[in-house]
FIKOLPA-136658 format. One record per residue: residue in one letter; x, y, z of N, C-alpha, C in turn. Coordinates in steps of 0.1 Angstrom, whole numbers, always signed. Layout:
<recs>
{'A',{X,Y,Z},{X,Y,Z},{X,Y,Z}}
...
</recs>
This chain:
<recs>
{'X',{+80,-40,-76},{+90,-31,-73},{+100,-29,-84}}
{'X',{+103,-16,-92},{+116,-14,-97},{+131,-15,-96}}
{'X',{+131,-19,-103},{+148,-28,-100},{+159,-18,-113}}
{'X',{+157,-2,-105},{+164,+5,-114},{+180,+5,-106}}
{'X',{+187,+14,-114},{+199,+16,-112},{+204,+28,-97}}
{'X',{+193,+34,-97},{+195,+41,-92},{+184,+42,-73}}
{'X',{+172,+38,-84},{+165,+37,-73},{+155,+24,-70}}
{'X',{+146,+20,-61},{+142,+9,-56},{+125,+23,-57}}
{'X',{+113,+14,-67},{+105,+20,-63},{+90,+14,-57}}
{'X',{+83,+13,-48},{+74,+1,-48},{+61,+11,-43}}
{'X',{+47,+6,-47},{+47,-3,-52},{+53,+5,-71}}
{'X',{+44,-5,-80},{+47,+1,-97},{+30,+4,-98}}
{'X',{+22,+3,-88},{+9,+6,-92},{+7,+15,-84}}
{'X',{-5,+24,-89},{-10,+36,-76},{-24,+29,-77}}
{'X',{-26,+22,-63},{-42,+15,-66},{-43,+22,-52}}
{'X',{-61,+29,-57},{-69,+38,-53},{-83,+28,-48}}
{'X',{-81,+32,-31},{-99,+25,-28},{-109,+33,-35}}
{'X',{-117,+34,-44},{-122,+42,-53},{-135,+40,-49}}
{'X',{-139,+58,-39},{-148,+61,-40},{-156,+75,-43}}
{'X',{-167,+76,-47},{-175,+89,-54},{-169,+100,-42}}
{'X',{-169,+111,-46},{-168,+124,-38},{-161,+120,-25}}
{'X',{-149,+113,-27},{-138,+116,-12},{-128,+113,-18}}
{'X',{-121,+125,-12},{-99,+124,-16},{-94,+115,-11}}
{'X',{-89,+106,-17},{-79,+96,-14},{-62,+96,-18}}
{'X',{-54,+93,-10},{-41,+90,-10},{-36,+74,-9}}
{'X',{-25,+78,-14},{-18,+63,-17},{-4,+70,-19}}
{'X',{+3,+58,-14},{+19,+66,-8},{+30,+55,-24}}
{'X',{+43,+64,-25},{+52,+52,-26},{+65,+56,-20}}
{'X',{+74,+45,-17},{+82,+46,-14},{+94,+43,-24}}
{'X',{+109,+48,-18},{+114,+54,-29},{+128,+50,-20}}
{'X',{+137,+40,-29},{+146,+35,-20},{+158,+37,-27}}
{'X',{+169,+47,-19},{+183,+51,-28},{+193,+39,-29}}
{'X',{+197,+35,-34},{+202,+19,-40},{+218,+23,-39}}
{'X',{+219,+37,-37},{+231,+43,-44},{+238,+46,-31}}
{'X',{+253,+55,-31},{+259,+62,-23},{+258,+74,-26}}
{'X',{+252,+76,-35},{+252,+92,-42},{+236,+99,-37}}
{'X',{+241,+113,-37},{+225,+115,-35},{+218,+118,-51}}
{'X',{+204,+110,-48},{+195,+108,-58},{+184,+120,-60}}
{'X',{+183,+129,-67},{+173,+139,-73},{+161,+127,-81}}
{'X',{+148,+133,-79},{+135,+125,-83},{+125,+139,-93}}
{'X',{+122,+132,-99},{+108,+142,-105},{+97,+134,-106}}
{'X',{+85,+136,-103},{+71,+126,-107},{+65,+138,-115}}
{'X',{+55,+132,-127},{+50,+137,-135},{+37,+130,-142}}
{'X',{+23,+134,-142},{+16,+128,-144},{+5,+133,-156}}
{'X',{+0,+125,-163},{-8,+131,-175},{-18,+140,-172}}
{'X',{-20,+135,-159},{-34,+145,-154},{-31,+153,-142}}
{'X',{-25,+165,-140},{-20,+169,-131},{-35,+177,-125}}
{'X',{-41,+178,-130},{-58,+185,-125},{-61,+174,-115}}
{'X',{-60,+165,-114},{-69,+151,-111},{-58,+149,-96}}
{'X',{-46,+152,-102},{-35,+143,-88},{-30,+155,-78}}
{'X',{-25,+151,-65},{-15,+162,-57},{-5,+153,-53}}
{'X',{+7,+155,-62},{+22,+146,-58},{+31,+156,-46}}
{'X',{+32,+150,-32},{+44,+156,-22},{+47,+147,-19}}
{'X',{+61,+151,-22},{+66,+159,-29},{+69,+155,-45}}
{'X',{+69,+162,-49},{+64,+158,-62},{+80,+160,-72}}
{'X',{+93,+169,-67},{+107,+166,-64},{+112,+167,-52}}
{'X',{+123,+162,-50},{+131,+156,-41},{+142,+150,-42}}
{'X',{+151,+153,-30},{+161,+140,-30},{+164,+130,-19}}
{'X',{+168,+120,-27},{+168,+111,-18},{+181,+106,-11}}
{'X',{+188,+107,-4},{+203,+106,+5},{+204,+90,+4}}
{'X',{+224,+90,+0},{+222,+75,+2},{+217,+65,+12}}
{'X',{+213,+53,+7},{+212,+43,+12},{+197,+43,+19}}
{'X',{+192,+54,+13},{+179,+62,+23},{+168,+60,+18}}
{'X',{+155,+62,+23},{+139,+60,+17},{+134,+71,+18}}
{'X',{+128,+75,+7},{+114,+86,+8},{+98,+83,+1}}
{'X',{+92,+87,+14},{+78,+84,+11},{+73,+97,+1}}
{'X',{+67,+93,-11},{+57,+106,-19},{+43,+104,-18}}
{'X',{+36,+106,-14},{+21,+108,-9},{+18,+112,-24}}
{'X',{+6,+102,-28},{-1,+110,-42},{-20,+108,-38}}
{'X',{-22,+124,-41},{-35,+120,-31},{-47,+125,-45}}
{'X',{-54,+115,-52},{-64,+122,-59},{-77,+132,-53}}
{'X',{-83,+138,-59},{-93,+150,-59},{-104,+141,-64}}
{'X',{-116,+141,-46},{-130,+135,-51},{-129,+139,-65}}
{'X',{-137,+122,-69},{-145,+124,-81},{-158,+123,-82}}
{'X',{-165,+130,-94},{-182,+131,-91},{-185,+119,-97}}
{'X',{-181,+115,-104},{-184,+103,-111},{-176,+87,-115}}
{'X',{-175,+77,-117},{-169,+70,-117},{-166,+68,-130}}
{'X',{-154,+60,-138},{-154,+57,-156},{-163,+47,-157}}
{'X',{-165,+49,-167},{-178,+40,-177},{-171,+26,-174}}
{'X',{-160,+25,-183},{-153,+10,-179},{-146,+6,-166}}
{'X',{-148,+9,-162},{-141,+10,-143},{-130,+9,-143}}
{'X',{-121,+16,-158},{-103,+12,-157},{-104,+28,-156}}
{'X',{-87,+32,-151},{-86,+44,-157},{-70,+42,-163}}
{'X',{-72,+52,-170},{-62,+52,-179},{-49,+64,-176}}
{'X',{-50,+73,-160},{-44,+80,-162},{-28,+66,-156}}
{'X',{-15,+79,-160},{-2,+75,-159},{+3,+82,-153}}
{'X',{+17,+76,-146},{+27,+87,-137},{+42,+82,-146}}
{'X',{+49,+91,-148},{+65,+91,-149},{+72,+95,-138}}
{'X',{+81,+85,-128},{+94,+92,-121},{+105,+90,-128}}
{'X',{+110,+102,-126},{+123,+103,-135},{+132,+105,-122}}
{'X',{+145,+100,-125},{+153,+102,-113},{+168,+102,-123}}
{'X',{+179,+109,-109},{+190,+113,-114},{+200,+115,-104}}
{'X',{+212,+112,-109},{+223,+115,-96},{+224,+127,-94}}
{'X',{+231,+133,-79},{+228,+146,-80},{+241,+148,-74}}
{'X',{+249,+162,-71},{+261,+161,-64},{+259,+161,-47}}
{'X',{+271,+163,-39},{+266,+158,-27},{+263,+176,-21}}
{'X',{+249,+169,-10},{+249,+183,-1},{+238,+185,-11}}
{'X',{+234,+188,-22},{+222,+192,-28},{+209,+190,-20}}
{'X',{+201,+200,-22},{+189,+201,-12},{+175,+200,-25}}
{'X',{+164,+198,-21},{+154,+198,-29},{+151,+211,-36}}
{'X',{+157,+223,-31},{+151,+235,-36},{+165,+238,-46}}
{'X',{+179,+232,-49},{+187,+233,-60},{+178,+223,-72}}
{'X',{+169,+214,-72},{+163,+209,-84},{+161,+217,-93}}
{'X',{+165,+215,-106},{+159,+223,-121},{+160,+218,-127}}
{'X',{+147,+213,-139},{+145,+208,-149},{+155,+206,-157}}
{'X',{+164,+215,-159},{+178,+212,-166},{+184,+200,-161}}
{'X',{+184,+193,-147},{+187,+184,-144},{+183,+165,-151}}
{'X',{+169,+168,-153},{+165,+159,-159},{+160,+161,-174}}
{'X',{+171,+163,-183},{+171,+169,-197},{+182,+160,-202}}
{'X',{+183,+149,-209},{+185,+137,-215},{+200,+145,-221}}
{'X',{+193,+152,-231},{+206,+163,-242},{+215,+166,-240}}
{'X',{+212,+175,-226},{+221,+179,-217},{+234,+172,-213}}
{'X',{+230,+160,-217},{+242,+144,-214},{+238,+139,-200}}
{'X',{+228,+137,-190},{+223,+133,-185},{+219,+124,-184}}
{'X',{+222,+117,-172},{+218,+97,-174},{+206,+97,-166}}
{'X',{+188,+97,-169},{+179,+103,-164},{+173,+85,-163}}
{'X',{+173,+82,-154},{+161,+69,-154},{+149,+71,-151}}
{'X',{+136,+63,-158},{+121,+67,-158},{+114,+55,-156}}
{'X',{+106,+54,-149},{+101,+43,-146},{+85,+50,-146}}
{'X',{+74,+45,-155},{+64,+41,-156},{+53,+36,-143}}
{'X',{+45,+44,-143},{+34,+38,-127},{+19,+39,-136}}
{'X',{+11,+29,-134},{+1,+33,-139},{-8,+33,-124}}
{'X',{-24,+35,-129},{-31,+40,-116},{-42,+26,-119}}
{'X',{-44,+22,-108},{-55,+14,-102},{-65,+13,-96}}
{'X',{-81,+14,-101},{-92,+16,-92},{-94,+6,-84}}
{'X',{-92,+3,-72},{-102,-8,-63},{-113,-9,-58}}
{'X',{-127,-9,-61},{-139,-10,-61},{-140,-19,-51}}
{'X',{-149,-15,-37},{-153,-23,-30},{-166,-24,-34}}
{'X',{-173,-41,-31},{-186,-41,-36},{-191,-47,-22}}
{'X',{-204,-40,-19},{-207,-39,-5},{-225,-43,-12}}
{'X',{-233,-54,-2},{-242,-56,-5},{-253,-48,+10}}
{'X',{-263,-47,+4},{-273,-41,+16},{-280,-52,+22}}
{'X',{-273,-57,+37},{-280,-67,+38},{-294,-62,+45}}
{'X',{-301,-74,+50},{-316,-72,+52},{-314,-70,+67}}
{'X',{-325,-64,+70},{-329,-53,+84},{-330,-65,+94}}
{'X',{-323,-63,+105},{-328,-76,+117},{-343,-78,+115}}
{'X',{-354,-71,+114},{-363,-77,+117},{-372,-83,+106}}
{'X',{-371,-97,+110},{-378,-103,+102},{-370,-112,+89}}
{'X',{-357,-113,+97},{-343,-114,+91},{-348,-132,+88}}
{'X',{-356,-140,+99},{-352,-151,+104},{-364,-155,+94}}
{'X',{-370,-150,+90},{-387,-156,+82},{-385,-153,+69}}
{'X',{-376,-143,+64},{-374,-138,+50},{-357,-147,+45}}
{'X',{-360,-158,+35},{-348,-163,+30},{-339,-158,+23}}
{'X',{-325,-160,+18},{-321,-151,+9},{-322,-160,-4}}
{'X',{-319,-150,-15},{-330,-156,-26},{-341,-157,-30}}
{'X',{-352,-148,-21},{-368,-147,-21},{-371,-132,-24}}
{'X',{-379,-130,-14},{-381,-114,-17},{-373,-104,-17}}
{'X',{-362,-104,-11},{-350,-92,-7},{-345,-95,-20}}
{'X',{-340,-103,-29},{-338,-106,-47},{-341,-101,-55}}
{'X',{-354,-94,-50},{-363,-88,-61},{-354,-79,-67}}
{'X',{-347,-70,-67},{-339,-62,-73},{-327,-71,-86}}
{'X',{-323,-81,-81},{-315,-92,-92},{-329,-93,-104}}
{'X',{-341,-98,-97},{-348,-105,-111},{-353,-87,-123}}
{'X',{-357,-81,-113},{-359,-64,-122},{-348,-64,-129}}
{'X',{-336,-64,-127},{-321,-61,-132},{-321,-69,-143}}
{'X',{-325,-80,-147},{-323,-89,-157},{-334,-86,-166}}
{'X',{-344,-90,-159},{-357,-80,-170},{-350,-68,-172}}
{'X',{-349,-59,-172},{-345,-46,-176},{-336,-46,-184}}
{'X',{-325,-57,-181},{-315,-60,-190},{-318,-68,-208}}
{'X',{-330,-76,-203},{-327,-81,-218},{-338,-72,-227}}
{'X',{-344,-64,-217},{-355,-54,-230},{-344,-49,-232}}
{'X',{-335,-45,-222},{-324,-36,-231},{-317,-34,-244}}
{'X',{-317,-51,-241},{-307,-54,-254},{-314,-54,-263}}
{'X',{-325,-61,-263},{-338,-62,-281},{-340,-50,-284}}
{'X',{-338,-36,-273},{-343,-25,-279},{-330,-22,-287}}
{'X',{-320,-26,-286},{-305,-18,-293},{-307,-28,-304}}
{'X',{-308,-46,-302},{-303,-54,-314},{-315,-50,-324}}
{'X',{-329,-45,-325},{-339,-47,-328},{-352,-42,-332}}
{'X',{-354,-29,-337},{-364,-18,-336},{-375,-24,-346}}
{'X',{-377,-37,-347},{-391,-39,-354},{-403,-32,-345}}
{'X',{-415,-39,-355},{-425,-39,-345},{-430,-49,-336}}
{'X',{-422,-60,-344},{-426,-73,-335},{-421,-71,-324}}
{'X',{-409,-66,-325},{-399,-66,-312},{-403,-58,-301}}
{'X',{-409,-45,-304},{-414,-33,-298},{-428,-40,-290}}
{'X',{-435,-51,-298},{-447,-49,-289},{-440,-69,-280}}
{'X',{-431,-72,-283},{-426,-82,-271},{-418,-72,-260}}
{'X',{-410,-64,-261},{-406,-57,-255},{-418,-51,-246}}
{'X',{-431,-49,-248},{-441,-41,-241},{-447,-53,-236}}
{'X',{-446,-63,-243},{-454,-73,-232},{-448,-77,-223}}
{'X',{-432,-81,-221},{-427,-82,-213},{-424,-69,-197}}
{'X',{-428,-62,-208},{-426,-49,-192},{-436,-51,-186}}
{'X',{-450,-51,-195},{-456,-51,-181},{-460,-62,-175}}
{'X',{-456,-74,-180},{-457,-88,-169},{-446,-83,-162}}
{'X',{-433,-77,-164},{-427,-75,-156},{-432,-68,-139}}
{'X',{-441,-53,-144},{-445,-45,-137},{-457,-54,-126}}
{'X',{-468,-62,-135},{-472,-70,-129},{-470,-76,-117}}
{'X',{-456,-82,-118},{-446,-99,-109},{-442,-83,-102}}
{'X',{-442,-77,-99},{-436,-65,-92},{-444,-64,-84}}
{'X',{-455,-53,-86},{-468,-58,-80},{-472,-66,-72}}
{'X',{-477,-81,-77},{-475,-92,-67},{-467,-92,-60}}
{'X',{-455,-94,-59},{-445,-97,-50},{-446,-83,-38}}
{'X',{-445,-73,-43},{-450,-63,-31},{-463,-69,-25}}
{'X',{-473,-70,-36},{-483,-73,-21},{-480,-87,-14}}
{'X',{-475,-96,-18},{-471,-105,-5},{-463,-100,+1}}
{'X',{-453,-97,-3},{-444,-93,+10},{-452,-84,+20}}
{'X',{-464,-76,+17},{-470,-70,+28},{-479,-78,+35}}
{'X',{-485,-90,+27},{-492,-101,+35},{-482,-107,+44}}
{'X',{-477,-112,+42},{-460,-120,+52},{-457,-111,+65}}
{'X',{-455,-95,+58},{-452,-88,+70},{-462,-91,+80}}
{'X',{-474,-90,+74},{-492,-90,+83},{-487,-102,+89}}
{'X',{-483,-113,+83},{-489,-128,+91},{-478,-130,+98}}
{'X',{-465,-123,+101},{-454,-121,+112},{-461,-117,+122}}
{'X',{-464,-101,+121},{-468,-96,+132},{-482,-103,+137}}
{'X',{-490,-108,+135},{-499,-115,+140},{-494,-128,+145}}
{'X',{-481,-138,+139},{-479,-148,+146},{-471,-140,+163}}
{'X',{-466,-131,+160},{-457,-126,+169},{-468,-125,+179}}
{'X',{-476,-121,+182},{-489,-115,+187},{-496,-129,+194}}
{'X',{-499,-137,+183},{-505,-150,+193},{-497,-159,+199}}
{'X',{-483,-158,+193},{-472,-168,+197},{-471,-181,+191}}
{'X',{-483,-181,+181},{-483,-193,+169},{-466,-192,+160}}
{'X',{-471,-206,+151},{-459,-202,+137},{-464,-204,+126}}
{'X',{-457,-195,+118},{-466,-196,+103},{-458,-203,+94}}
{'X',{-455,-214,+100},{-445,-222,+88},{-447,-228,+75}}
{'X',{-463,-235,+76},{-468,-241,+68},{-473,-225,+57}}
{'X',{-483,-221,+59},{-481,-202,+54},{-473,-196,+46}}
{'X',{-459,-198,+52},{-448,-193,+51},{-443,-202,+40}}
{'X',{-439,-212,+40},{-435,-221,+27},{-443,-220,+15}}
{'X',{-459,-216,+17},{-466,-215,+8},{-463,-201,+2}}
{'X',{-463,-194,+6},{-459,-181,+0},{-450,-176,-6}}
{'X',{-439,-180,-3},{-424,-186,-9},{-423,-189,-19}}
{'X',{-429,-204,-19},{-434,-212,-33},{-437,-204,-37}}
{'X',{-455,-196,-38},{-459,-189,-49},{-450,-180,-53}}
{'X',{-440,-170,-47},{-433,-164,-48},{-418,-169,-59}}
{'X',{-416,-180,-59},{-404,-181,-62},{-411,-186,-79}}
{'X',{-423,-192,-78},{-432,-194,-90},{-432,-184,-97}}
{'X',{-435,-173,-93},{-443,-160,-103},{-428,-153,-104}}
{'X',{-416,-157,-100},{-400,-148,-102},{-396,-160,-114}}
{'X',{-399,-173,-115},{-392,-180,-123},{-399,-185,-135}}
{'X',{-420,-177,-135},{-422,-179,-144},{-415,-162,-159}}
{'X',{-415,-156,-151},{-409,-141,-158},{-395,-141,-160}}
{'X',{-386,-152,-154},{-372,-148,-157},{-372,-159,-169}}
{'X',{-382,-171,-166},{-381,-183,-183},{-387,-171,-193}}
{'X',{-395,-166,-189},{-404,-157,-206},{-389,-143,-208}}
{'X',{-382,-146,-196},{-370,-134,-200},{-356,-137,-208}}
</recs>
């Protein structure tokens, strides 16, 4: 919260649940500290991007105003997941009885001999990270850490050809980088077709009313074998 002279502002962040293609708002409040009534301006680097209401105003003593700042979906998210846009409120005593529609820039003009306070807001993405869990069926036979993973061990393979391709353009490098993909593509392979044997030997234990435990452990093992012989060669 701001601990100005004039005004009380909270929060000092504008943090955004930040998601692809939907408008979001985030409010602040705006607390007159004063007996006087308080004139406000907000101002932001990126006025394409934000909608400030009100965006001037005044605030009556002793009184609170909420300003709604509501970003415009974005198509895409930043590379570094910060953003860098900024807001300035500028605020200023005003005489009494003043309404929002007597505001004019002349008011908040330093020169002028104006005692203008500004308080700095920057903007905050909040990224929820949401995992896809696994489908009830078949929830109780598939561990976590086994086949539903498969996507972590690809991610890492993919990740370190990544990097020998950027640290690296020999030809040594080029033809380990190809051997590793396709043992990659290989352990890919396998693991889909077990996981389609597993599915088979579910639905058939379901069917007899047997259990496939003994089965089931073995497959696992081989499975967890052929993920951790590719992630040691990775």
């Amino acid at each position: 919260m701001s601990t100005g002279d004039l005004l009380n502002i909270d929060p000092l962040e504008l943090k955004f649940p930040f998601e692809l293609r939907k408008q979001i708002s985030c409010s602040l409040q705006l607390s007159n500290k004063t007996d006087n009534h308080v004139a406000f301006k907000v101002k932001t680097t990126n006025p394409k991007k934000y909608c400030v209401r009100p965006n001037t105003g005044i605030v009556l003593p002793r009184s609170t105003c909420e300003v709604i700042v509501t970003m415009q979906a974005q198509k895409e998210a930043p590379a570094d997941m910060q953003c860098k846009d900024k807001f300035l409120l500028q605020s200023v005593k005003a005489p009494d009885g003043v309404t929002a529609k007597d505001i004019t820039a002349e008011m908040f003009n330093r020169e002028a001999g104006n005692v203008v306070e500004e308080c700095k807001l920057r903007v905050v993405y909040v990224f929820s990270h949401q995992q896809t869990s696994p489908s009830q069926e078949g929830s109780e036979l598939v561990p976590r850490g086994s086949i539903s993973d498969n996507s972590e061990f690809v991610m890492a393979a993919r990740t370190f050809t990544d990097q020998l391709d950027t640290q690296d353009k020999s030809p040594e490098a080029k033809a380990l980088i190809t051997k590793l993909t396709d043992e990659k593509n290989k352990a890919i392979q396998q693991n889909n077709k077990l996981r389609q044997e597993l599915e088979l030997l579910k639905r058939e234990s379901s069917k007899s009313g047997g259990n496939l435990s003994f089965m089931f452990v073995a497959l696992i093992g081989l499975i967890g074998l052929i993920m951790g012989y590719i992630m040691k060669r990775s």
